[in-house]
C-alpha positions as CSV (number, residue, x, y, z in Angstrom):
1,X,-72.2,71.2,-7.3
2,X,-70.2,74.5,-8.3
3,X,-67.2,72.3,-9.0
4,X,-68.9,70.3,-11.0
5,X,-70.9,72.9,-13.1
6,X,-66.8,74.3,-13.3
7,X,-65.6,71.5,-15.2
8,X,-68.3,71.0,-17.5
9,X,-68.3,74.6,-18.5
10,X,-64.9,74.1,-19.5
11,X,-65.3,70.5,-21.3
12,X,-68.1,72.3,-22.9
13,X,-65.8,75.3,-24.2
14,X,-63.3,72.6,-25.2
15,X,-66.0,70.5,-27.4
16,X,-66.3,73.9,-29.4
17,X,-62.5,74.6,-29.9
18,X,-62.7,77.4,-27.7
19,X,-60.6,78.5,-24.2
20,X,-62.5,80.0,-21.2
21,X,-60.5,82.5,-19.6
22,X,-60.6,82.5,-15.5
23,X,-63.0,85.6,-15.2
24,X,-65.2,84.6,-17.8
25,X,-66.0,81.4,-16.2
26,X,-66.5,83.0,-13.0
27,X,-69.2,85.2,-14.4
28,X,-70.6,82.7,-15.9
29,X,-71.3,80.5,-12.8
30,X,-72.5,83.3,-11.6
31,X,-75.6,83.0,-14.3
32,X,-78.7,81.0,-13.3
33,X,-78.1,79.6,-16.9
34,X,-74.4,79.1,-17.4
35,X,-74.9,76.3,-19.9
36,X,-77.2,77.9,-22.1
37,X,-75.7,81.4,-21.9
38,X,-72.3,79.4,-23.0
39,X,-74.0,78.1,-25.9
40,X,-75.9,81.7,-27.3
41,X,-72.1,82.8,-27.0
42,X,-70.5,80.4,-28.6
43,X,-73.6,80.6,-31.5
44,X,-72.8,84.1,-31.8
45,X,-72.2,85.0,-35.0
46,X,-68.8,86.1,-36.1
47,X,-67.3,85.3,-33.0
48,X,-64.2,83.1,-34.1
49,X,-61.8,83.9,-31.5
50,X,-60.8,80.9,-29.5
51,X,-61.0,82.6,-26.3
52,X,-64.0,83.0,-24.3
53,X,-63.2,86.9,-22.7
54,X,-65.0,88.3,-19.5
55,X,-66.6,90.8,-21.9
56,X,-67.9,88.5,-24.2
57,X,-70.1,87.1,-21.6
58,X,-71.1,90.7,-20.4
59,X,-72.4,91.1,-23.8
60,X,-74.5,87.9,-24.2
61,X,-76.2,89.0,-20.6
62,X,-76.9,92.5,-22.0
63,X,-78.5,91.0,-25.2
64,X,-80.7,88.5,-22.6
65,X,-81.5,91.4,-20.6
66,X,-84.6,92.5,-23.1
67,X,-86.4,89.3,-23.7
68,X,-86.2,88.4,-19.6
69,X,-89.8,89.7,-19.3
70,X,-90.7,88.0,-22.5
71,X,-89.4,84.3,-21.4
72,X,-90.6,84.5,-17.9
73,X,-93.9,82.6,-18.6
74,X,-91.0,80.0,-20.1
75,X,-89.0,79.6,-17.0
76,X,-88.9,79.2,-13.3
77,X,-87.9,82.7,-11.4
78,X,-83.8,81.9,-10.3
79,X,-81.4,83.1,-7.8
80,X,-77.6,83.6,-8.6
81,X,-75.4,80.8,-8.8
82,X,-76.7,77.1,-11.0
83,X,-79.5,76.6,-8.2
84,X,-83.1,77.8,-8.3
85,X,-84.8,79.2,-6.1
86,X,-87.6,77.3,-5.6
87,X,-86.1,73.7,-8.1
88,X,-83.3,72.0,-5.9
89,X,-81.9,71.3,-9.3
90,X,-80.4,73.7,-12.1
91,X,-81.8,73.8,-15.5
92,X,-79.5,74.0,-17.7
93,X,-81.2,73.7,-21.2
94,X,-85.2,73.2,-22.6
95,X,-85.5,72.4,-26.3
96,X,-88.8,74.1,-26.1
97,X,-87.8,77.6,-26.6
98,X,-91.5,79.7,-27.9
99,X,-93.7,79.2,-30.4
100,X,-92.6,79.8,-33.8
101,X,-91.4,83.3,-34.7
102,X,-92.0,83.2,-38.5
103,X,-95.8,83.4,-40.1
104,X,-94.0,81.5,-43.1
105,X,-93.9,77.7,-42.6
106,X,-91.6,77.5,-45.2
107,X,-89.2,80.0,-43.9
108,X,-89.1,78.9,-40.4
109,X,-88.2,75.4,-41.2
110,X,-85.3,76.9,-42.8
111,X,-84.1,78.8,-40.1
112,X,-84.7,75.2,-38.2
113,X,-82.2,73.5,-40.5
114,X,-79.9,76.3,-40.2
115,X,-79.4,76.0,-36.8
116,X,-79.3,72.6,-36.8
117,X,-76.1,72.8,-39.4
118,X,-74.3,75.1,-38.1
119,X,-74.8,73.7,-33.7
120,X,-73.6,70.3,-35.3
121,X,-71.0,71.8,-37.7
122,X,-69.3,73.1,-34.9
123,X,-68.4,70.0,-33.1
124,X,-66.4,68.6,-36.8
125,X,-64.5,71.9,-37.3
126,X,-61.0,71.3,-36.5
127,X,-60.9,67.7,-36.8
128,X,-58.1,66.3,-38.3
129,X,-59.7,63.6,-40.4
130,X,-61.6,66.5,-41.9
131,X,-58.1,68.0,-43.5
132,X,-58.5,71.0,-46.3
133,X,-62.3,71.5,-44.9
134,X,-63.8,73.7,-47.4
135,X,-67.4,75.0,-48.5
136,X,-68.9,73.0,-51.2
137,X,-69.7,76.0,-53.5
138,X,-65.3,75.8,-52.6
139,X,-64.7,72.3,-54.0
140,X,-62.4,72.3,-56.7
141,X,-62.1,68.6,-58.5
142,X,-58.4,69.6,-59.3
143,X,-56.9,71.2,-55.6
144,X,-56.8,67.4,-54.1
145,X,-58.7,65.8,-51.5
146,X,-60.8,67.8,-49.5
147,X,-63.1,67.5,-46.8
148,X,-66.6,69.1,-46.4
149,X,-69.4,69.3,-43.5
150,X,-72.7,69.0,-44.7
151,X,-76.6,68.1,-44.0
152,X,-77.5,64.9,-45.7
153,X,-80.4,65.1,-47.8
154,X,-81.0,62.3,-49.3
155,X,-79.8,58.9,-49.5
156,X,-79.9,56.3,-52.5
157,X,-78.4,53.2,-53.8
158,X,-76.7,52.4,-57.0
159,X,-78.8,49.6,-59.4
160,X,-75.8,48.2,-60.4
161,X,-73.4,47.6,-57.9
162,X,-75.5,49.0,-54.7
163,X,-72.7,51.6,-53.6
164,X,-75.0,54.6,-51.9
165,X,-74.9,58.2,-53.3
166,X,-75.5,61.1,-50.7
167,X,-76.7,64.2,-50.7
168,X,-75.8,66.5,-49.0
169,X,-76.0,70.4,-48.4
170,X,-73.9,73.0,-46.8
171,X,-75.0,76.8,-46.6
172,X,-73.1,77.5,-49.7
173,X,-74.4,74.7,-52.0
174,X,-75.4,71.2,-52.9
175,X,-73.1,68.1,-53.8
176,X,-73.6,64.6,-54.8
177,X,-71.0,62.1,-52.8
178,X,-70.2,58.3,-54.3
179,X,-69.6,56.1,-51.3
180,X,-68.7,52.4,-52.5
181,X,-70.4,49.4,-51.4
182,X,-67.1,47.9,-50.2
183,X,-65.7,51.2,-48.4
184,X,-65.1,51.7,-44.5
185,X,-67.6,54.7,-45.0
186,X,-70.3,52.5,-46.6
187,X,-70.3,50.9,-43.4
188,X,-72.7,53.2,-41.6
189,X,-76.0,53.5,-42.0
190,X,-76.8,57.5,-43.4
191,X,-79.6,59.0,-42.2
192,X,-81.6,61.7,-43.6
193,X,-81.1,65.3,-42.3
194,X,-78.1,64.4,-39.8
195,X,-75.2,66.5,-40.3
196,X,-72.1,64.3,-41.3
197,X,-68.7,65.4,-42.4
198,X,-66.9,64.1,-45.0
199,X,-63.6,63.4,-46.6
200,X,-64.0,63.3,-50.3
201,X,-61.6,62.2,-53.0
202,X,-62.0,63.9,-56.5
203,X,-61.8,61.1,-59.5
204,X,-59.9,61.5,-62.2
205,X,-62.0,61.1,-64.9
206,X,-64.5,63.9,-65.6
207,X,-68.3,63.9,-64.9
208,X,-67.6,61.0,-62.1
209,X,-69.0,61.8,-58.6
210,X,-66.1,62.3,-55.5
211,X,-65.7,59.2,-53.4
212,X,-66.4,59.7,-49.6
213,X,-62.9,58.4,-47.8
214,X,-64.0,58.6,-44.3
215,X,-67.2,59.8,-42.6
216,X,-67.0,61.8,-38.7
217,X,-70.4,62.3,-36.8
218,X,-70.4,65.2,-34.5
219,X,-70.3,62.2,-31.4
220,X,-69.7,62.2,-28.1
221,X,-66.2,63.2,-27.4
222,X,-64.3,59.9,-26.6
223,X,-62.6,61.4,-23.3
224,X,-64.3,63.8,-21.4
225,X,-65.3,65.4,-18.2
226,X,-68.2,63.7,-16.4
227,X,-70.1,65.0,-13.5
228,X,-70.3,63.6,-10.3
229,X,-72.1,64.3,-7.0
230,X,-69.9,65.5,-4.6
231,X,-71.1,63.0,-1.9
232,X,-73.7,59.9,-2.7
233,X,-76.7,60.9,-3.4
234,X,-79.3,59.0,-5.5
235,X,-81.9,59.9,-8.7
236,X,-84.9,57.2,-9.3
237,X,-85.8,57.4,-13.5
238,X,-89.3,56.6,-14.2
239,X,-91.3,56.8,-17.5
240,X,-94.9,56.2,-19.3
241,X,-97.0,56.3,-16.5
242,X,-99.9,56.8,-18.5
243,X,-102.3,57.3,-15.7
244,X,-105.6,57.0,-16.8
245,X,-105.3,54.2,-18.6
246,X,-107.4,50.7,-17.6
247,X,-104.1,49.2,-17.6
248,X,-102.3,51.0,-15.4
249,X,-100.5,49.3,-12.9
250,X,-101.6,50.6,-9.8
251,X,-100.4,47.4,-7.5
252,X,-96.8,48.2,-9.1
253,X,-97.1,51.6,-8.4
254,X,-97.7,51.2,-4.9
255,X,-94.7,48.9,-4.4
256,X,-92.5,51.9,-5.5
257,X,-94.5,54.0,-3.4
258,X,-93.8,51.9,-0.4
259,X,-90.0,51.7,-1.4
260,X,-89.3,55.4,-1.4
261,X,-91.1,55.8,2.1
262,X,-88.3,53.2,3.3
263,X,-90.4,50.1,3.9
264,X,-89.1,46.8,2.4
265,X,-85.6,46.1,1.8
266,X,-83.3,48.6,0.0
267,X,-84.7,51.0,2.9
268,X,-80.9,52.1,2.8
269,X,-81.2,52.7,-0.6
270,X,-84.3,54.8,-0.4
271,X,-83.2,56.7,2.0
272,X,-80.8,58.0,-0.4
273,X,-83.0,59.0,-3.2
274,X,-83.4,62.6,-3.6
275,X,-85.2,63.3,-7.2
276,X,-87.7,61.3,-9.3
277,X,-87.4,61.4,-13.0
278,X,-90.2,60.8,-15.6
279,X,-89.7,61.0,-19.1
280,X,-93.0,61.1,-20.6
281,X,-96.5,60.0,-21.0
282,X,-97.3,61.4,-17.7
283,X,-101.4,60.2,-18.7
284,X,-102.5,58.3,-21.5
285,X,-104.5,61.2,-23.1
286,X,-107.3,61.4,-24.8
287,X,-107.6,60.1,-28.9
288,X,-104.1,59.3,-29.2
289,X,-104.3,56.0,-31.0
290,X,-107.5,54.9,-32.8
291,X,-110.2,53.4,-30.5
292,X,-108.6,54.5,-27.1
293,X,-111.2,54.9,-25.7
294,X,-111.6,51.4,-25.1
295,X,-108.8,51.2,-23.1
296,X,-109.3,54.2,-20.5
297,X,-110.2,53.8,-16.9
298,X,-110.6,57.9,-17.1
299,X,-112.2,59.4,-20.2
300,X,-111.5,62.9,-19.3
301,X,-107.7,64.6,-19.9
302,X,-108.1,66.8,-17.2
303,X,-109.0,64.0,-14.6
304,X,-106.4,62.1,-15.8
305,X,-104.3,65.1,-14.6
306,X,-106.3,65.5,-11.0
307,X,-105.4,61.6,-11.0
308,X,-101.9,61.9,-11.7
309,X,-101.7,64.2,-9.2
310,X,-103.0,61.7,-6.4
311,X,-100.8,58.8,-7.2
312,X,-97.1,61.6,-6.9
313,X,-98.6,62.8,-4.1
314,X,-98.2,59.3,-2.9
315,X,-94.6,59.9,-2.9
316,X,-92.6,61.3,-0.1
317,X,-92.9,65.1,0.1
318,X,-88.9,65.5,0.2
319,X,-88.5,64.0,-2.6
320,X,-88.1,67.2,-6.0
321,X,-89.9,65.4,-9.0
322,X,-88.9,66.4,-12.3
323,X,-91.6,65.7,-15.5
324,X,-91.2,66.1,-18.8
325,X,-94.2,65.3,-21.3
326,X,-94.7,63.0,-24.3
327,X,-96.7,62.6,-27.2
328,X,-99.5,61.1,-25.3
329,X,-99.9,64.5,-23.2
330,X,-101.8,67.6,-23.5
331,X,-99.1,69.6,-25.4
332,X,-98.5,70.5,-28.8
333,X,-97.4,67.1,-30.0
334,X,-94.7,68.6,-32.2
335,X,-90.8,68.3,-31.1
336,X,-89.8,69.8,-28.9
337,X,-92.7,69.9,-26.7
338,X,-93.6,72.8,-24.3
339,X,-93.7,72.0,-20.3
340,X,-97.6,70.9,-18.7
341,X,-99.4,74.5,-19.1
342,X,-100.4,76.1,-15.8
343,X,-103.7,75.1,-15.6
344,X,-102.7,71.1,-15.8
345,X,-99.5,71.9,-13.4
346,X,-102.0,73.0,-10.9
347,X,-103.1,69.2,-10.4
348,X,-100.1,68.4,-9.4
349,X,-98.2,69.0,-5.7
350,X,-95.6,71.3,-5.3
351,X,-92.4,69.1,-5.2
352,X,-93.4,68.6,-9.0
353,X,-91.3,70.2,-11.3
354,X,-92.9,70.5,-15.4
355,X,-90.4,71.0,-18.0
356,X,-90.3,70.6,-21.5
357,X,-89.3,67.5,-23.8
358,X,-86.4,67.7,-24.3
359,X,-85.2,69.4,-21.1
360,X,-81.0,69.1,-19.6
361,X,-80.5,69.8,-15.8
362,X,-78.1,69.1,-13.4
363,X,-78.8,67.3,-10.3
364,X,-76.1,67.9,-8.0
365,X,-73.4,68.7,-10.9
366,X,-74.5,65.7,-13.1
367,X,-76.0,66.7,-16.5
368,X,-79.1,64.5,-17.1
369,X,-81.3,64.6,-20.7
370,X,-84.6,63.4,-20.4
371,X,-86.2,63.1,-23.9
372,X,-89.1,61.0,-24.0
373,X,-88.6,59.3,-27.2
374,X,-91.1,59.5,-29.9
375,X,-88.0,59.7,-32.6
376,X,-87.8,55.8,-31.7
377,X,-90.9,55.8,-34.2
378,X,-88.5,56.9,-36.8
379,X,-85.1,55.8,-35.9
380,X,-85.8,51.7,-35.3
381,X,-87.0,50.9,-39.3
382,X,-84.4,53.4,-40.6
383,X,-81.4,51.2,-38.4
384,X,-80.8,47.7,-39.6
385,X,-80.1,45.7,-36.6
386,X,-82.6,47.8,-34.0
387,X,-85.3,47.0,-32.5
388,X,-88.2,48.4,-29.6
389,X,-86.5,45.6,-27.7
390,X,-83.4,47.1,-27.9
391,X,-83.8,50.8,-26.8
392,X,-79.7,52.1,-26.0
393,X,-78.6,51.0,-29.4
394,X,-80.7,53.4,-30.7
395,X,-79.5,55.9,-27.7
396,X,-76.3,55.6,-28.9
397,X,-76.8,56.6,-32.8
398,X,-79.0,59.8,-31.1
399,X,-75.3,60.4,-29.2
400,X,-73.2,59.6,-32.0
401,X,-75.6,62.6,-34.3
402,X,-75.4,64.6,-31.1
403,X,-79.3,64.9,-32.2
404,X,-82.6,63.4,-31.1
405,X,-84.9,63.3,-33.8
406,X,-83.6,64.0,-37.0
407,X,-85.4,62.6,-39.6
408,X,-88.2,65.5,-40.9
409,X,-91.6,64.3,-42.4
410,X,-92.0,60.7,-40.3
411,X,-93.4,59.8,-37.4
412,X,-92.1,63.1,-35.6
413,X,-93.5,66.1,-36.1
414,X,-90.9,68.8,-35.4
415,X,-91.9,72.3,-34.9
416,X,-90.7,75.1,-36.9
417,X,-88.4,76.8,-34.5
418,X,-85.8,79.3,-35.2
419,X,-83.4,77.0,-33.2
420,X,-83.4,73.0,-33.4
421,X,-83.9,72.5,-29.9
422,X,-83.4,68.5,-30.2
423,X,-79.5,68.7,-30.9
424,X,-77.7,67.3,-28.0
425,X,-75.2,70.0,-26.5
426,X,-73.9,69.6,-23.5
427,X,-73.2,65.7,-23.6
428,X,-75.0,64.6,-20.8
429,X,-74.1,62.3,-18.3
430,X,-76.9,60.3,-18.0
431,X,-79.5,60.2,-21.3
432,X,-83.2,59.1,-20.1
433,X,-85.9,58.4,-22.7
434,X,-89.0,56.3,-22.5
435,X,-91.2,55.3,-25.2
436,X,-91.0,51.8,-26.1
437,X,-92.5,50.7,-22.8
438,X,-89.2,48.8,-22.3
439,X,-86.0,48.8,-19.9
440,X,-82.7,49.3,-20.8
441,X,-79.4,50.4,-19.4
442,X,-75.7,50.5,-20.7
443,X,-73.0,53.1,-21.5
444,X,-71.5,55.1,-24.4
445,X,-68.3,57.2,-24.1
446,X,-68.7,57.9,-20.3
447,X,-72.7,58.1,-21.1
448,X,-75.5,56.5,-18.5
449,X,-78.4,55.6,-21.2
450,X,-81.6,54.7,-19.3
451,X,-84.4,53.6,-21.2
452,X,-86.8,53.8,-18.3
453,X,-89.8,51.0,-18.4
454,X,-93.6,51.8,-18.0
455,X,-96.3,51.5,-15.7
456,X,-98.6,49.9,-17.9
457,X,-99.3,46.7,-18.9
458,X,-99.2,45.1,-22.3
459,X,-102.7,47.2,-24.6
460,X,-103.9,45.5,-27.4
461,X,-102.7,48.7,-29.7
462,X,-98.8,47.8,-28.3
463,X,-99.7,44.1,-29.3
464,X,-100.8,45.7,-32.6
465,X,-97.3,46.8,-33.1
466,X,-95.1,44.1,-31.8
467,X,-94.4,46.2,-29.0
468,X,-93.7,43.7,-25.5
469,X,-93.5,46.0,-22.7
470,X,-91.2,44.9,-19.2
471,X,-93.1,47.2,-17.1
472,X,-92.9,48.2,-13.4
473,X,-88.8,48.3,-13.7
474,X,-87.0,51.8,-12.3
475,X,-83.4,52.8,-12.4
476,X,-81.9,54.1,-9.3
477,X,-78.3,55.9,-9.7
478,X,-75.9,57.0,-7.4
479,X,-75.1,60.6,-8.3
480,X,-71.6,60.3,-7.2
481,X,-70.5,57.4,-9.1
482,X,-73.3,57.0,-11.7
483,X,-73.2,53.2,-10.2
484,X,-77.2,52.0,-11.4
485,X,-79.4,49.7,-9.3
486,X,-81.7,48.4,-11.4
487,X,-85.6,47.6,-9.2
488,X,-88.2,45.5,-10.3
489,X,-91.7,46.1,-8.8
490,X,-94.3,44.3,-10.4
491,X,-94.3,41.3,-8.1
492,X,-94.4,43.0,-4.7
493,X,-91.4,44.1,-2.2
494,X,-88.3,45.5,-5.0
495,X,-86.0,43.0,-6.8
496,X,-82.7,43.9,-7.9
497,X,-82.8,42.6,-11.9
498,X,-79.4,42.9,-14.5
499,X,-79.8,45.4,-16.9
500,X,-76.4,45.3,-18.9
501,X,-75.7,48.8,-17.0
């Protein structure tokens, strides 16, 4: 897996403009943390050089060296080297990073968007499409065209002729950008609070607003370094269990139980499978929807818990199970969401790994984010053309914004951090959401985007909401090739179903 951790730490550096030097990156895969000490150095301010020095790093571990004692409740105790001592995977990144430091709301939502701007900012720096990139409070009608990066804060349409006016702010200022209705750049859909850069052309005529040229989104970089096991091993991706609910499928359930303990056919295949992933709704909670209680087979969270503890304990003990919450778990439901606290975890057995939503780990060198997916709320009526039914289109717009959830003041409550933890950095290899109660697989730019089913049937809330679940459906990759075998268990012994992945 070194060699793999290797030439993503590199990719990563590159994807920032920056060059590792030799004994730099040996030090850092020395770091439980490589991936997330990169990042704090390259978010260190004033550090423009575009080499990465063994003594930069040796200053970002003696600024971690304080707050170790203060994140430890945070994280799992490590060894040296990307594995953990007691995870057999490496965590590489957890949006959920401590409660807010600010008493002032207002403040720490700025310091949110801050960060936000400047992690995304970084990827459309040294673009050339972005030529003569300047701060807005810069812009000078007369200079030319010019290009600026900015957060887009609101979005409107002409009465006339429907062109769209953004915007958008930088940290120096605040312009207004024309883009026509008949433009290549009027051909995206602008979202609020993503981070955009644009290419402006000054008019002429004074008092008239710049025209946007082109538009570039931070994105997934169109070649890059993906991670591979170094022999064939296997990940099963599970999501929305929501155990405790009357209409969870237990029969289903015990299908996949009997396929990881090698019984049925694609024994070979099980065999194989070293790490279960569920992204989200680990329970069905308690209040989450009006009159849930209706539809609860187990009233009481914390039985819900004890339960969801019985049915992974179901599951081969060799196998390492990673969970991440959702919004129907006992968490803070804003983004990102902390990891199970102890006193839930201890319902569960001790191959169960809790981290937080969003979380990025490697299993055996491939990067995997698992984001449970409550932004779909948001993202699906603000995208002509998506739908629940259609979960990777909206995957790839999250890629394309390198963000998860950026719309503030929706569906998603985000918490006021001092750093967005919902921006997507590293690129993943595989990006694993849930949700929408759905399945779907396919690929962007070298991407594996799983949207990973449910294990309950159809509620008459989801029917409420025009939401038709394809339940009892898991995606099983092959580490080393990212190949995806796609399982259907809702009608007894596993059968393989097309998934477009």
């Amino acid at each position: 897996m070194a060699q793999g951790l290797r030439e993503h730490l590199v990719a990563y550096f590159e994807s920032h403009h920056r060059l590792v030097e030799a004994g730099a990156l040996q030090l850092l895969l020395t770091n439980h943390q490589p991936l997330l000490l990169s990042r704090e150095i390259v978010e260190t301010p004033g550090a423009d050089s575009p080499f990465v020095t063994v003594e930069m790093v040796e200053r970002a571990l003696a600024l971690r060296a304080p707050r170790a004692s203060a994140t430890a409740e945070l994280r799992p105790a490590a060894r040296p080297h990307d594995v953990r001592a007691e995870v057999p995977y490496a965590l590489l990144r957890e949006g959920f990073e401590g409660p807010p430091v600010a008493s002032d709301a207002l403040a720490s939502y700025s310091a949110l968007f801050h960060s936000r701007y400047r992690s995304l900012a970084r990827f459309l720096r040294g673009r050339p499409e972005l030529s003569n990139l300047r701060p807005i409070s810069a812009l000078r009608p007369g200079d030319g065209p010019a290009s600026v990066i900015g957060l887009v804060r609101e979005v409107r349409t002409t009465a006339k002729r429907h062109h769209l006016v953004l915007t958008v702010d930088d940290e120096s200022g605040s312009i207004e950008v024309l883009v026509p209705q008949d433009s290549p750049a009027a051909q995206a859909t602008y979202l609020s609070d993503e981070v955009v850069g644009l290419r402006l052309q000054f008019a002429h005529e004074p008092g008239k607003l710049p025209r946007a040229a082109h538009v570039e989104r931070p994105d997934i970089p169109a070649t890059r370094t993906v991670g591979r096991a170094a022999r064939r091993r296997r990940a099963i991706f599970l999501s929305d269990l929501h155990v405790g609910s009357r209409s969870f499928l237990a029969e289903s359930w015990g299908h996949l139980v009997d396929f990881l303990r090698g019984e049925g056919p694609f024994s070979e295949v099980a065999a194989e499978v070293d790490h279960v992933v569920v992204a989200g709704d680990l329970v069905d909670g308690i209040g989450v929807y009006p009159n849930q209680e209706r539809d609860l087979a187990i009233p009481d969270v914390v039985e819900q818990y004890a339960e969801l503890g019985r049915r992974l304990a179901e599951l081969p003990s060799r196998l390492s199970i990673v969970v991440v919450p959702g919004n129907h778990d006992a968490v803070c439901p804003a983004e990102p969401q902390p990891a199970l606290p102890p006193a839930l975890r201890a319902s569960l057995p001790e191959n169960v790994h809790s981290l937080a939503n969003p979380s990025t780990f490697a299993l055996h060198g491939v990067v995997v984010e698992a984001y449970h997916g409550r932004s779909f709320d948001d993202l699906i009526p603000a995208l002509p053309g998506t739908a629940y039914a259609r979960p990777t289109e909206v995957m790839k717009r999250m890629l394309q914004m390198r963000h998860l959830a950026p719309i503030y003041g929706d569906r998603t409550p985000l918490a006021p951090l001092p750093r967005d933890g919902l921006v997507v950095d590293p690129a993943p290899d595989i990006l694993v959401t849930g949700h929408v109660h759905t399945y779907g697989a396919d690929r962007y730019r070298g991407v594996l985007l799983l949207n990973a089913s449910t294990w309950q049937a159809e509620t008459e809330y989801q029917r409420m909401r025009n939401i038709t679940p394809v339940p009892a459906r898991a995606a099983v990759v092959d580490l080393a090739t990212l190949d995806l075998l796609s399982l259907d268990f809702s009608t007894g012994d596993p059968v393989r179903v097309g998934a477009g992945g």
